[in-house]
NUVEXLUM-35099 format. One record per residue: residue number from 0; residue in three letters; x, y, z of N, C-alpha, C in turn. Coordinates in Angstrom, 2 decimals, decimal comma. Atoms other than C-alpha are relative to their C-alpha. Layout:
{NUM 'ALA' {X Y Z} {X Y Z} {X Y Z}};
...
END
This chain:
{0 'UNK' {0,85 -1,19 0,00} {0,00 0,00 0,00} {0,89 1,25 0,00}};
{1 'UNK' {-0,59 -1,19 0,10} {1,50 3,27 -0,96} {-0,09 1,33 0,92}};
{2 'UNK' {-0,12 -1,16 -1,27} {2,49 5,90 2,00} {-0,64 1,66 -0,27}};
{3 'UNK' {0,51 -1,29 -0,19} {0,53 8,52 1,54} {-1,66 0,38 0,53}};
{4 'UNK' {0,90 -0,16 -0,80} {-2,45 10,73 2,98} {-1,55 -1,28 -0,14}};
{5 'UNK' {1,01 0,75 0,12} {-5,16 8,83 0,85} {0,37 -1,42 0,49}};
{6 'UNK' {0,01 0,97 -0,38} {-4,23 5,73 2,67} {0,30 -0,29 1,63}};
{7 'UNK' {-0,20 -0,46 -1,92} {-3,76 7,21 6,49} {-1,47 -0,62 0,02}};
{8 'UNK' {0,97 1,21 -0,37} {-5,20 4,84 8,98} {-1,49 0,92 0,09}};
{9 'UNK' {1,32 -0,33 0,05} {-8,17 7,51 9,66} {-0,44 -0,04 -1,15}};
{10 'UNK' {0,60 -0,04 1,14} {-9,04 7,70 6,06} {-0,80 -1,67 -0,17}};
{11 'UNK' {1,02 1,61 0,28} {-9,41 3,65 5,60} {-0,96 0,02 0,80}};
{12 'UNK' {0,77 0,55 -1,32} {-11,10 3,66 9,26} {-1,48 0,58 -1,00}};
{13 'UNK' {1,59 -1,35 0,60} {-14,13 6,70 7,29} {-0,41 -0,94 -1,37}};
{14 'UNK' {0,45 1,00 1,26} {-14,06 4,05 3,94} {-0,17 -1,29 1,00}};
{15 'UNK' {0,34 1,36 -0,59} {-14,54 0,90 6,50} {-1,07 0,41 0,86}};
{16 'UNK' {1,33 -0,22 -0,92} {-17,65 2,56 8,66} {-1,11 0,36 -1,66}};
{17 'UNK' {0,77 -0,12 1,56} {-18,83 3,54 4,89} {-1,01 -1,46 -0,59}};
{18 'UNK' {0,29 1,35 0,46} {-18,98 -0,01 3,84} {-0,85 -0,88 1,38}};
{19 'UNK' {0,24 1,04 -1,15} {-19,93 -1,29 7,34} {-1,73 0,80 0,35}};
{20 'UNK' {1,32 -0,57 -0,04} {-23,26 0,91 6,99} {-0,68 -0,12 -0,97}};
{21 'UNK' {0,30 0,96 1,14} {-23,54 0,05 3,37} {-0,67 -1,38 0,52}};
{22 'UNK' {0,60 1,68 -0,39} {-23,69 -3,63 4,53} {-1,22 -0,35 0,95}};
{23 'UNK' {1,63 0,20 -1,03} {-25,92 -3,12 7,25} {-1,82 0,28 -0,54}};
{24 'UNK' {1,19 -0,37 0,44} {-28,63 -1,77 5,00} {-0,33 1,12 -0,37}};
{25 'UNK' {-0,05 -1,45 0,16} {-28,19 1,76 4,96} {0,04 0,33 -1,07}};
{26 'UNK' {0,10 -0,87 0,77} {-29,18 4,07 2,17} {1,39 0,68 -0,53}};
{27 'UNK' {-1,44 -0,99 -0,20} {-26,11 6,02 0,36} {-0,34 0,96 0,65}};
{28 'UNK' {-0,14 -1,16 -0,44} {-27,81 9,01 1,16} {0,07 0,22 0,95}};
{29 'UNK' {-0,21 0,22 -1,45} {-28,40 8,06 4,46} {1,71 -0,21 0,56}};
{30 'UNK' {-1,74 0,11 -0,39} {-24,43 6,96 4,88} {0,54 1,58 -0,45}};
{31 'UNK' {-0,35 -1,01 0,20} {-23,97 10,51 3,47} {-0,25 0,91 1,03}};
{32 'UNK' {0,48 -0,84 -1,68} {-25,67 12,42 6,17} {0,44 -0,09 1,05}};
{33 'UNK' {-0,67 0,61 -1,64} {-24,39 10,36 8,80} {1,50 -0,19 0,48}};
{34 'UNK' {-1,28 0,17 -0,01} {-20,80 10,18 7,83} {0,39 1,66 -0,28}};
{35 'UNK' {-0,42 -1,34 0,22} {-20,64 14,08 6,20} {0,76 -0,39 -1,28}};
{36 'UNK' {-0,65 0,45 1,21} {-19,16 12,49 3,34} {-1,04 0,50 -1,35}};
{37 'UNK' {1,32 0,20 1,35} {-20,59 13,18 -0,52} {-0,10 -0,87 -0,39}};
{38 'UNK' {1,02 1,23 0,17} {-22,80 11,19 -1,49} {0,58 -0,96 -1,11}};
{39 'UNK' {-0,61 0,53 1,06} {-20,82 10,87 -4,89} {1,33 -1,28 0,51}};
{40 'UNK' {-1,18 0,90 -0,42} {-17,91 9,43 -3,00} {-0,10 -1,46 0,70}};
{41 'UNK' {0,65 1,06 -0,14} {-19,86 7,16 -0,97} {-0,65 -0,95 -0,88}};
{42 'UNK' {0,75 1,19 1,27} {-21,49 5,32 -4,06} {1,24 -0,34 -0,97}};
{43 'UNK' {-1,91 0,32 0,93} {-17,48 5,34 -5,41} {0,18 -1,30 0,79}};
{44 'UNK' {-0,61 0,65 -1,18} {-16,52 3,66 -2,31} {-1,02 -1,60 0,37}};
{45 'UNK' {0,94 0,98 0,37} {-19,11 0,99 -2,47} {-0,32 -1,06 -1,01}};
{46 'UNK' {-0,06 0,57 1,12} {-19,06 0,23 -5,88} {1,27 -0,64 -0,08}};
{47 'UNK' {-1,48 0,52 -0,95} {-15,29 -0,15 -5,31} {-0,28 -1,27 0,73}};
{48 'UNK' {-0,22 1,19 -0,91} {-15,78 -2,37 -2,57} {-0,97 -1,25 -0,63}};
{49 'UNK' {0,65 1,13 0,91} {-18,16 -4,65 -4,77} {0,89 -0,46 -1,38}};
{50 'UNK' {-0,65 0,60 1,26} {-15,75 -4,88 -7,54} {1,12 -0,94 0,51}};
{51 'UNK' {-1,03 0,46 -0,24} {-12,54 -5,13 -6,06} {0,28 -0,32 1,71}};
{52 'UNK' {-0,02 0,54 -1,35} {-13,29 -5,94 -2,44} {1,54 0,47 0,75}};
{53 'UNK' {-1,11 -0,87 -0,13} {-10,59 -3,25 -1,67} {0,10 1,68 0,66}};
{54 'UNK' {0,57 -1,17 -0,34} {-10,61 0,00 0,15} {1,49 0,83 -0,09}};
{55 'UNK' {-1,34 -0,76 -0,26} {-6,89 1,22 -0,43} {-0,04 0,63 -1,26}};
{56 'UNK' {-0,32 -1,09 1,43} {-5,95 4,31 -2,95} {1,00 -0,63 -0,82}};
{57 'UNK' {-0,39 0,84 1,11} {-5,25 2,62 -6,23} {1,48 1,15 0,06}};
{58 'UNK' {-1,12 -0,30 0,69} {-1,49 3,78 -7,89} {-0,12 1,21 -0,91}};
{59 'UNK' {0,52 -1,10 0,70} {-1,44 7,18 -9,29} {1,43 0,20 -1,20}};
{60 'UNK' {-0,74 -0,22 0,60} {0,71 7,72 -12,53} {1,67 1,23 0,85}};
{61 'UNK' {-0,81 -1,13 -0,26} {2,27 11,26 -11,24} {0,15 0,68 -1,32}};
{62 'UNK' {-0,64 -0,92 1,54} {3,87 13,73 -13,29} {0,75 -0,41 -0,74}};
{63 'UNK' {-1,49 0,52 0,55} {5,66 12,57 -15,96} {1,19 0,33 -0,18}};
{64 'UNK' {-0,74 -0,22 -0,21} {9,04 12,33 -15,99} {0,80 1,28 -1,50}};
{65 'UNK' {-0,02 -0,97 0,89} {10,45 15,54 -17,88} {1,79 0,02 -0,75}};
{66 'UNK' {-1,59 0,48 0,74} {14,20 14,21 -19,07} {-0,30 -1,13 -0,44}};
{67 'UNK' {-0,40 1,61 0,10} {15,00 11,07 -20,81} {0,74 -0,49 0,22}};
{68 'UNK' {-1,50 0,82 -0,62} {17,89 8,46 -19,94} {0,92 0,44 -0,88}};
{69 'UNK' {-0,82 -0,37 0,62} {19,48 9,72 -22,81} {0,20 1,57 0,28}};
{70 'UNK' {-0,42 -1,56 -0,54} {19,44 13,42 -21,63} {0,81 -0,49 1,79}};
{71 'UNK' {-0,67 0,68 -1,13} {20,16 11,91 -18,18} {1,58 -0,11 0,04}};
{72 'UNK' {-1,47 0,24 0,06} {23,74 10,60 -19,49} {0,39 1,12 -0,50}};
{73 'UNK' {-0,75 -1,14 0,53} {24,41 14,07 -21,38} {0,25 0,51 1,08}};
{74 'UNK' {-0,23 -0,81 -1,62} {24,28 15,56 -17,75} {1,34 0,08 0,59}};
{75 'UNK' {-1,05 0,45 -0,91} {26,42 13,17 -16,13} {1,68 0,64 -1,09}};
{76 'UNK' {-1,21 -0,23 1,02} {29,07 13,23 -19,52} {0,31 1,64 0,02}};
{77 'UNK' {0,02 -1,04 -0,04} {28,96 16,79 -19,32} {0,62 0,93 1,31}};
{78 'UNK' {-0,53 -0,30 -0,63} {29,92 17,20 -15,82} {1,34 -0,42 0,22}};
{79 'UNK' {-1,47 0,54 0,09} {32,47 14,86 -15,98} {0,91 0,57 -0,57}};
{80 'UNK' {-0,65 -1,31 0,80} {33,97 17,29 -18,68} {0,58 1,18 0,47}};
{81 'UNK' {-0,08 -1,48 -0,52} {33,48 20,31 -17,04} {-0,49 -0,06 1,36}};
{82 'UNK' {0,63 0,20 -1,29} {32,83 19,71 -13,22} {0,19 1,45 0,65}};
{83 'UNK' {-0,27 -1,13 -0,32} {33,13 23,12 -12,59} {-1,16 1,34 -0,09}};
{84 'UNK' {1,07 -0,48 0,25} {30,10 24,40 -14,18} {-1,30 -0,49 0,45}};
{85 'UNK' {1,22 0,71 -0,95} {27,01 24,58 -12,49} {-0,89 0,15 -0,73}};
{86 'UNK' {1,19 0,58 0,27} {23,62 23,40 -12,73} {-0,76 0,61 -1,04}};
{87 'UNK' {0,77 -1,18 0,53} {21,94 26,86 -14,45} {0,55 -0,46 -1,32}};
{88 'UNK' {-0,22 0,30 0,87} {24,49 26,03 -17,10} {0,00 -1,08 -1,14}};
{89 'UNK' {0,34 1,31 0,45} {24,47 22,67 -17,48} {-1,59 -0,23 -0,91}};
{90 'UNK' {1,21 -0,24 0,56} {20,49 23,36 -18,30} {-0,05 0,48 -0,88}};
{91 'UNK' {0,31 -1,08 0,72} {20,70 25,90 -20,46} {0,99 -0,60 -1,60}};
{92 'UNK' {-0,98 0,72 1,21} {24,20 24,25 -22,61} {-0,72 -1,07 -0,21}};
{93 'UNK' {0,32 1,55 0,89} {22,35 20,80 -23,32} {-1,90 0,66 -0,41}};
{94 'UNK' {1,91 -0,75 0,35} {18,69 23,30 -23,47} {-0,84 -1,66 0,27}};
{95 'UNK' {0,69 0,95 -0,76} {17,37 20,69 -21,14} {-1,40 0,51 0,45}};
{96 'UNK' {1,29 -0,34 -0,43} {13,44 20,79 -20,74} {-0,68 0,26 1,89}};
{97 'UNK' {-0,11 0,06 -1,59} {13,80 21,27 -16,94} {0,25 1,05 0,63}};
{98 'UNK' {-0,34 -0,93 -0,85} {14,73 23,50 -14,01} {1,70 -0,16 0,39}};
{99 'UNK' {-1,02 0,36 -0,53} {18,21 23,52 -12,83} {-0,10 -0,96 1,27}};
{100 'UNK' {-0,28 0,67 -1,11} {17,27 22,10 -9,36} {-0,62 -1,51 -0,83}};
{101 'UNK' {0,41 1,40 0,26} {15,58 18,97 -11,56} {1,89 -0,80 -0,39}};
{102 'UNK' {-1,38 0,46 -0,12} {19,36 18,83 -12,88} {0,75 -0,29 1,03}};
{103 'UNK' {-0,98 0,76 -1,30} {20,88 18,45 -9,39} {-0,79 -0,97 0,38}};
{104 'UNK' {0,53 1,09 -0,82} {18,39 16,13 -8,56} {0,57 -1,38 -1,21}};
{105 'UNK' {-0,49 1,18 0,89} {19,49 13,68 -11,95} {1,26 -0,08 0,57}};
{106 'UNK' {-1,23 0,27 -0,19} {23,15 14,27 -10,97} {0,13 -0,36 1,38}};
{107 'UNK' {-0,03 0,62 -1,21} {22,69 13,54 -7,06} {-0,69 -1,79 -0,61}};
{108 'UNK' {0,60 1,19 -0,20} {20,67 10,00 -8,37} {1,32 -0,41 -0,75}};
{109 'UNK' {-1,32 0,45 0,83} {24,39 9,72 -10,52} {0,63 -0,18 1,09}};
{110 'UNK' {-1,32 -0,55 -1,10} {26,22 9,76 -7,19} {0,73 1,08 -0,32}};
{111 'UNK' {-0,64 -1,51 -0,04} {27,72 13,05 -8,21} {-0,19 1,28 0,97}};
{112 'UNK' {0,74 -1,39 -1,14} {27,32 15,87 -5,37} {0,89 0,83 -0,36}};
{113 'UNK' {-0,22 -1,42 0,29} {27,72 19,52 -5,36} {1,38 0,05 1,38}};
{114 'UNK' {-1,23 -0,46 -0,91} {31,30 20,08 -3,47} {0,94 1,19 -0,16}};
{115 'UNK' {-0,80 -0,60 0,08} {33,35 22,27 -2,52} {1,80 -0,32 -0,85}};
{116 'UNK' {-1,21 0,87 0,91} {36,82 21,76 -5,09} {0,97 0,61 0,93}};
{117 'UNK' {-1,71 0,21 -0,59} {41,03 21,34 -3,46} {0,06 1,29 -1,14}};
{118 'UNK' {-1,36 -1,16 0,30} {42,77 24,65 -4,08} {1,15 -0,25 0,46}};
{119 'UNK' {-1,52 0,04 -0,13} {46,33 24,66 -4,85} {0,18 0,70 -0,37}};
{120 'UNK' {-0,71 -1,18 0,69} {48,80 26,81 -5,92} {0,65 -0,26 -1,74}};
{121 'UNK' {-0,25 0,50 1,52} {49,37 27,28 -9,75} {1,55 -0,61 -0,26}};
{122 'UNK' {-1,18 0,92 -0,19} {52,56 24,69 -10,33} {0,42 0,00 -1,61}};
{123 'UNK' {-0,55 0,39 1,44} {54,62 24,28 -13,79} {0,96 -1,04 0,20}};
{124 'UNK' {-0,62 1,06 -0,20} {56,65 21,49 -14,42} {1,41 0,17 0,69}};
{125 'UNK' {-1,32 -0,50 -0,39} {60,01 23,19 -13,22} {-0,10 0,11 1,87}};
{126 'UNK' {0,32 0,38 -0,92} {58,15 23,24 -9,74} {-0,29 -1,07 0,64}};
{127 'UNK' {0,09 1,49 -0,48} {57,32 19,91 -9,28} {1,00 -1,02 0,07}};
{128 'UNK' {-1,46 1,14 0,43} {60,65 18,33 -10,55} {1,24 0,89 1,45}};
{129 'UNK' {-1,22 -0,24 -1,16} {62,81 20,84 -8,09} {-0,84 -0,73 1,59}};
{130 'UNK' {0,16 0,64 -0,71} {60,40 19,99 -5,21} {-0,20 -1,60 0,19}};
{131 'UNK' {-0,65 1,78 0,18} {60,55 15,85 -6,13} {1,35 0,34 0,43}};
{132 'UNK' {-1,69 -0,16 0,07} {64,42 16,81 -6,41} {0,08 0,13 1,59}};
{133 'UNK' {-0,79 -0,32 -1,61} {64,65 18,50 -2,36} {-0,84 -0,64 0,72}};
{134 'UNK' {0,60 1,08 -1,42} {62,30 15,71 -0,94} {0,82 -1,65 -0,45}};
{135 'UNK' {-0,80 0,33 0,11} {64,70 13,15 -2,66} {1,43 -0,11 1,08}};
{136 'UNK' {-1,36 0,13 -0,58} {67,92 14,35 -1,55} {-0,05 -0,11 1,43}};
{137 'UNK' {0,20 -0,57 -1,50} {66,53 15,10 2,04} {-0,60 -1,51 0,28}};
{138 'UNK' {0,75 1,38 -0,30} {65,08 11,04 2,09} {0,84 -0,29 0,84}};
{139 'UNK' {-0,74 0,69 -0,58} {65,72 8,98 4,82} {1,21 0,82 0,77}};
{140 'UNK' {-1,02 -0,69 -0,89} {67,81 11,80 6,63} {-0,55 -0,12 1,50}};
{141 'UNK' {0,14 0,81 -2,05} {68,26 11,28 10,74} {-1,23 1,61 0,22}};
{142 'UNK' {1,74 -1,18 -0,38} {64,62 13,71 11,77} {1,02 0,90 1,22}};
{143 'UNK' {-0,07 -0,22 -0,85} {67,11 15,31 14,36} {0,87 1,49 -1,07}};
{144 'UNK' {-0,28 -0,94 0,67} {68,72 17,44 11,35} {-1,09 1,22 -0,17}};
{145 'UNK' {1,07 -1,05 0,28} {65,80 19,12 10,86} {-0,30 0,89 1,34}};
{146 'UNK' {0,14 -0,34 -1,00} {65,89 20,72 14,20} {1,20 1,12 -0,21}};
{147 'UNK' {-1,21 -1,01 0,27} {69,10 22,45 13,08} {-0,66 1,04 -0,90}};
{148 'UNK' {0,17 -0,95 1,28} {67,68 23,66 10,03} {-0,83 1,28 -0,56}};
{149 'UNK' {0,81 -1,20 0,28} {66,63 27,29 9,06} {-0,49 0,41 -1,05}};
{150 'UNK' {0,08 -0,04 1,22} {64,20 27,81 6,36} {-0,49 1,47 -0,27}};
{151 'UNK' {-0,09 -1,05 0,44} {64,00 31,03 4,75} {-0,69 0,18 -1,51}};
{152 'UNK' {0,45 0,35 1,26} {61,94 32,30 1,64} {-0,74 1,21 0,24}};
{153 'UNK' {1,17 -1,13 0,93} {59,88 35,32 -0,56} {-1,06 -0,70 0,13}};
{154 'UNK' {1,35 0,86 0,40} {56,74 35,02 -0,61} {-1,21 1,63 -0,65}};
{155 'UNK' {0,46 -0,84 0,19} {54,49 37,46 -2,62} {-1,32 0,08 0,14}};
{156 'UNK' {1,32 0,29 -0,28} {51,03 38,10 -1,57} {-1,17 0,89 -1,08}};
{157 'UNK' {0,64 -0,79 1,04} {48,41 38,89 -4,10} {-1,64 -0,05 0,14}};
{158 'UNK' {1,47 -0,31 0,56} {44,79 39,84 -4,74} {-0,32 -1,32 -1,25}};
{159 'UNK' {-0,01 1,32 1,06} {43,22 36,25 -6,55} {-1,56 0,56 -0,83}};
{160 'UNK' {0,81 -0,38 0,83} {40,49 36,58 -9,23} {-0,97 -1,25 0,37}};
{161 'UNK' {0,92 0,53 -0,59} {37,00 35,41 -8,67} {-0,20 -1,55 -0,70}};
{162 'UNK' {0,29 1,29 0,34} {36,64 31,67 -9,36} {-1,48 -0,87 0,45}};
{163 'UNK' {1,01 1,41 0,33} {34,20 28,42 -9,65} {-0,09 0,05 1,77}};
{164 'UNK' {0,27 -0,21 -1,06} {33,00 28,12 -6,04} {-0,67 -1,52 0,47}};
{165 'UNK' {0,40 1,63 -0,52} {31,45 24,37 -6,26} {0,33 -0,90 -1,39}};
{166 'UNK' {-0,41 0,87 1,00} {32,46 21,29 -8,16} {-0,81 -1,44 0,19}};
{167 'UNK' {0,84 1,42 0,04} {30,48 18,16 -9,38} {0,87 -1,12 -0,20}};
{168 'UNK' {-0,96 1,55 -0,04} {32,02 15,04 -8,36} {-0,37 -0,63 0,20}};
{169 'UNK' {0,69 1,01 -0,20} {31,86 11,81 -7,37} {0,68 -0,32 1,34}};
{170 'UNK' {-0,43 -0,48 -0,96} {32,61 11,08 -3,68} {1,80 -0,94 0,09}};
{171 'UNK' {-1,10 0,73 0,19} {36,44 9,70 -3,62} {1,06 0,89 -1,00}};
{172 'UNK' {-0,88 -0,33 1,17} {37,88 12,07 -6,59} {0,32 1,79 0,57}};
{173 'UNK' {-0,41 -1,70 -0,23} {38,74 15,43 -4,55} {0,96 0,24 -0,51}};
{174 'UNK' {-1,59 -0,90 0,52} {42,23 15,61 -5,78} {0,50 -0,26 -1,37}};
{175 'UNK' {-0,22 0,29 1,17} {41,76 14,29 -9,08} {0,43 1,63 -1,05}};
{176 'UNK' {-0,39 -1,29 0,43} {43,43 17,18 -11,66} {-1,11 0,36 -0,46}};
{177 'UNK' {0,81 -0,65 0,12} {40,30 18,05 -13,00} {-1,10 0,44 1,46}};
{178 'UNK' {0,36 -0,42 -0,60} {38,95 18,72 -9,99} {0,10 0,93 0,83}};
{179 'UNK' {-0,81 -0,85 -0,78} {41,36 20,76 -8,45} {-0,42 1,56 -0,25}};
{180 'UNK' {0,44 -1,56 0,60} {40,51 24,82 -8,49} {1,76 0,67 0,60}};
{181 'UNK' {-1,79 -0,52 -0,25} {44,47 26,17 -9,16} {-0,80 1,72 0,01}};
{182 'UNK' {0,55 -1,61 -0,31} {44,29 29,87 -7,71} {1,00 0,97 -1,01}};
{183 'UNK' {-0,53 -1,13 0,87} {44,86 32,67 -10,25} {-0,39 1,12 0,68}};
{184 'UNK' {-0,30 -2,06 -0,62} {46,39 36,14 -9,07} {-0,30 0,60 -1,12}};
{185 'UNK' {-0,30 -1,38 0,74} {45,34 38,95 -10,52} {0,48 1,12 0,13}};
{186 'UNK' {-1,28 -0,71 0,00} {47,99 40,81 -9,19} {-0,33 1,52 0,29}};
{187 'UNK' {0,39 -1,78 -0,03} {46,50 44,40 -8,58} {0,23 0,28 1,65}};
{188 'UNK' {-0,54 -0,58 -1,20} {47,04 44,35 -5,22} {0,92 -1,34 0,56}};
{189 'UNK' {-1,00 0,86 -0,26} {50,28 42,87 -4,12} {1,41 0,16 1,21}};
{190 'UNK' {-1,03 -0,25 -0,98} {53,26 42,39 -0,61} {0,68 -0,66 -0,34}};
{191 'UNK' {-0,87 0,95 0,09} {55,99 41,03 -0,99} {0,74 -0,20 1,69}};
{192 'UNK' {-1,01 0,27 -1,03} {57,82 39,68 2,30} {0,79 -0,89 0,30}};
{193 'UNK' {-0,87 0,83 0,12} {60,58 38,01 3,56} {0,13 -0,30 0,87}};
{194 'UNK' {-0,38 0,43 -1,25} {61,23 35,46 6,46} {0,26 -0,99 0,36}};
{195 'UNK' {-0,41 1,43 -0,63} {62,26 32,77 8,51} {-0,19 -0,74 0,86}};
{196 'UNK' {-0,03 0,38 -1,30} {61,99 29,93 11,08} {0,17 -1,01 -0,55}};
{197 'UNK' {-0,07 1,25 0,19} {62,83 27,01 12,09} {-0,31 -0,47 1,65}};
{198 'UNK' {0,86 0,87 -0,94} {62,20 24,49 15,03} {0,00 0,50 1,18}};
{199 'UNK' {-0,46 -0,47 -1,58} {62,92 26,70 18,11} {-0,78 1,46 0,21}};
{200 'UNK' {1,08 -1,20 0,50} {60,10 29,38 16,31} {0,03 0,75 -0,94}};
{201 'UNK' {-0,95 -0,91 1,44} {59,71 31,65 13,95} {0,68 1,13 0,36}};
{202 'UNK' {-1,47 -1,38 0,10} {62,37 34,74 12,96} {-0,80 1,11 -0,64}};
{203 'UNK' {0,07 -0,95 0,49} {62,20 37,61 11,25} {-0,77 0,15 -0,98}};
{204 'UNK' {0,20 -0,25 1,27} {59,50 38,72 8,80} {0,05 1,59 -0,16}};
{205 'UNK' {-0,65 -1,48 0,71} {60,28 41,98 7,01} {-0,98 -0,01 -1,68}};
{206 'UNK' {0,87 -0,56 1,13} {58,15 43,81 4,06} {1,38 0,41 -0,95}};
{207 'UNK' {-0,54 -0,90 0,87} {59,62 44,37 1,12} {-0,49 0,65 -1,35}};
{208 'UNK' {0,16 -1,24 1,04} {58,96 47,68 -1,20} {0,27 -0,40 -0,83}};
{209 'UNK' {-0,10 -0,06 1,77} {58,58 47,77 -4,83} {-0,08 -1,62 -0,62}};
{210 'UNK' {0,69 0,69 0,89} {57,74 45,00 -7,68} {1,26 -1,90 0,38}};
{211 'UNK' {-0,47 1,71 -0,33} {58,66 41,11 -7,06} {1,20 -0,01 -0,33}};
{212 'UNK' {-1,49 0,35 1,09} {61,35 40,70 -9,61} {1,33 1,02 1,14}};
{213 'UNK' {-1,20 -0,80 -0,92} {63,47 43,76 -7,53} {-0,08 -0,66 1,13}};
{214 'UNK' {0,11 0,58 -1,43} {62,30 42,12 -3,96} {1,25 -1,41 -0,08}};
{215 'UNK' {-0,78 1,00 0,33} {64,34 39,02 -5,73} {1,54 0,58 0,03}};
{216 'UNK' {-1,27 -0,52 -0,12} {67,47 41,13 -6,32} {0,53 0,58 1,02}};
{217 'UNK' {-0,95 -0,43 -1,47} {67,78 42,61 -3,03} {-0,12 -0,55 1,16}};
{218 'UNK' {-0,12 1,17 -1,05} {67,27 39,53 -0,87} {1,30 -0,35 -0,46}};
{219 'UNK' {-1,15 0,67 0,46} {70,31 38,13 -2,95} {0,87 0,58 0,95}};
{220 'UNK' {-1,51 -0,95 -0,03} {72,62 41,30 -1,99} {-0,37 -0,16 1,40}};
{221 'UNK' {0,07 -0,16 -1,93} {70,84 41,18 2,02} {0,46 -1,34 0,41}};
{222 'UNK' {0,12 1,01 -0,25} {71,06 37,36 2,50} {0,89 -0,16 1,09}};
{223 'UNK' {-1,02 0,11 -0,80} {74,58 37,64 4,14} {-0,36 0,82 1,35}};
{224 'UNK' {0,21 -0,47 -1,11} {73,35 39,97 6,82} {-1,12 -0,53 0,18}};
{225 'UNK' {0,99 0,82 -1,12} {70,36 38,14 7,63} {0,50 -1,05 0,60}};
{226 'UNK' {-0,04 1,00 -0,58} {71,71 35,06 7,88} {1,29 0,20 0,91}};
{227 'UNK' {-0,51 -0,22 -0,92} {74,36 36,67 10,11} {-0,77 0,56 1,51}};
{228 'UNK' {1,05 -0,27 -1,39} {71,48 37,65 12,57} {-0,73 -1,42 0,36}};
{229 'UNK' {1,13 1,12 -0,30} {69,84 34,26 12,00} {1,15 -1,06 0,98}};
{230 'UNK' {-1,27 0,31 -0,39} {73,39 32,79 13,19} {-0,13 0,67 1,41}};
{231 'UNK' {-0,04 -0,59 -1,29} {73,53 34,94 16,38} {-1,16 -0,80 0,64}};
{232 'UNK' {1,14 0,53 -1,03} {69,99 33,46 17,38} {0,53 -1,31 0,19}};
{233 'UNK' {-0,30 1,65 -0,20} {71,06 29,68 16,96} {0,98 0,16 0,85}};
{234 'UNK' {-1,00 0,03 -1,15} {74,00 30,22 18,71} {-0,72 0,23 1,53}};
{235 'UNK' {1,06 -0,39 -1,47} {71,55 31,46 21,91} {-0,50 -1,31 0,36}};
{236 'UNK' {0,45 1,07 -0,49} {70,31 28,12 21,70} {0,94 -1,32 -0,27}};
{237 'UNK' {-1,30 1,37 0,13} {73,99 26,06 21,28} {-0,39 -0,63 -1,15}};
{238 'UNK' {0,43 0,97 0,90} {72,84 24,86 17,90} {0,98 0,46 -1,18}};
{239 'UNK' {-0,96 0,04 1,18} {74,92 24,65 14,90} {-0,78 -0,20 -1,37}};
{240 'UNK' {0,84 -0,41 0,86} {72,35 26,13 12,44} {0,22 -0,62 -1,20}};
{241 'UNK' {-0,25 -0,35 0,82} {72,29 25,47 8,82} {-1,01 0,92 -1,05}};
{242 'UNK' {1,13 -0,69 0,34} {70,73 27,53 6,33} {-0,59 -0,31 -1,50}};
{243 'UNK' {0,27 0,33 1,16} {68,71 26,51 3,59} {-1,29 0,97 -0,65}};
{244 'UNK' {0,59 -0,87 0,77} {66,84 28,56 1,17} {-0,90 -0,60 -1,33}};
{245 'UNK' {1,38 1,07 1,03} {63,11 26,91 -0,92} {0,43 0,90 -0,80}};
{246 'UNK' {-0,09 -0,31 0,72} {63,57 27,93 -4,11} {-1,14 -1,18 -1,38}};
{247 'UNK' {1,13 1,33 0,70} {60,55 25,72 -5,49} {-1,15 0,43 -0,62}};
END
């Protein structure tokens, strides 16, 4: 029997005193008066119960369904493509006979949900091969080096441009490359600073004035006097510093 109102237990109980006054002898119109029911419904409900000796709400078509299985898979193929673009579009690029929220409801019955996408930082291949390269050479070193070691590094801070804000996936594929949202600077507002620490806290950060590329040339020419201050601190703590500098 199908969960809904026309089949709540008071409803059968008002179609089983129907029939149980029917049977007794009772008039429809009389079962109409006495129940508050129309009269039309009562001579439904009767006739009913003489055909099919049944008092439960038959199976109702519904609305029909307004996609086909073959629009269905353009959805899914489509996000898979472009998981980046949302629902409004998805509707509108395949001119799907629907609403957008009918589209999240096909792509939630795909297992696909609406997520938030992994930001990283934009990487070229010259980045990935030096950092492989200094987690390499640094393998398998005694973990007590790293206690010595002072790391130091630019870092320029920028204003990022407005991006994709949810991604259609499937649950298991967050870090897959198409899923990833790499952050693009648009550079209009921009710090550059410079600093250090290592295992005993951090050191010194310091601002530096004017355009990246120069911030690069006059860390080169300062380097020796920082790392002659960074030297004075390790020594405070008997340690025999070294200094290494990311360049990744």
């Amino acid at each position: 029997m199908p969960a809904r109102r026309d089949n709540a237990v008071d409803v059968i109980t008002q179609r089983g005193r129907i029939i149980g006054l029917w049977e007794g002898g009772m008039a429809t119109s009389d079962i109409a008066a006495e129940t508050g029911v129309p009269l039309r419904t009562v001579q439904r409900w009767t006739r009913r119960w003489q055909e099919e000796g049944s008092l439960a709400t038959k199976a109702r078509s519904g609305r029909p369904r307004v996609t086909t299985p073959e629009q269905d898979a353009r959805m899914v193929t489509l996000c898979q493509n472009h998981p980046k673009m949302s629902a409004v579009h998805i509707t509108r690029n395949l001119q799907l006979p629907c609403t957008p929220q009918t589209t999240r409801r096909r792509l939630r019955a795909n297992a696909i949900g609406c997520q938030v996408p992994a930001r990283k930082e934009q990487l070229n291949q010259h980045h990935r091969e030096s950092r492989l390269g200094f987690a390499l050479q640094y393998f398998g070193a005694d973990p007590s080096l790293w206690e010595k070691v002072i790391y130091s590094d630019k870092k320029c801070f920028t204003s990022v441009e407005a991006q994709t804000r949810h991604c259609w996936r499937k649950s298991g594929t967050r870090y897959e490359p198409h899923n990833i949202q790499e952050r693009a600077k648009s550079e209009r507002v921009s710090c550059n600073f410079w600093g250090w620490m290592w295992a005993h806290g951090p050191g010194e950060l310091k601002r530096l004035e004017g355009r990246f590329r120069f911030c690069k040339t006059y860390c080169c020419h300062q380097s020796e006097s920082w790392l002659f201050q960074i030297q004075n601190q390790s020594y405070s703590y008997r340690t025999e510093a070294q200094y290494i500098q990311l360049n990744l």
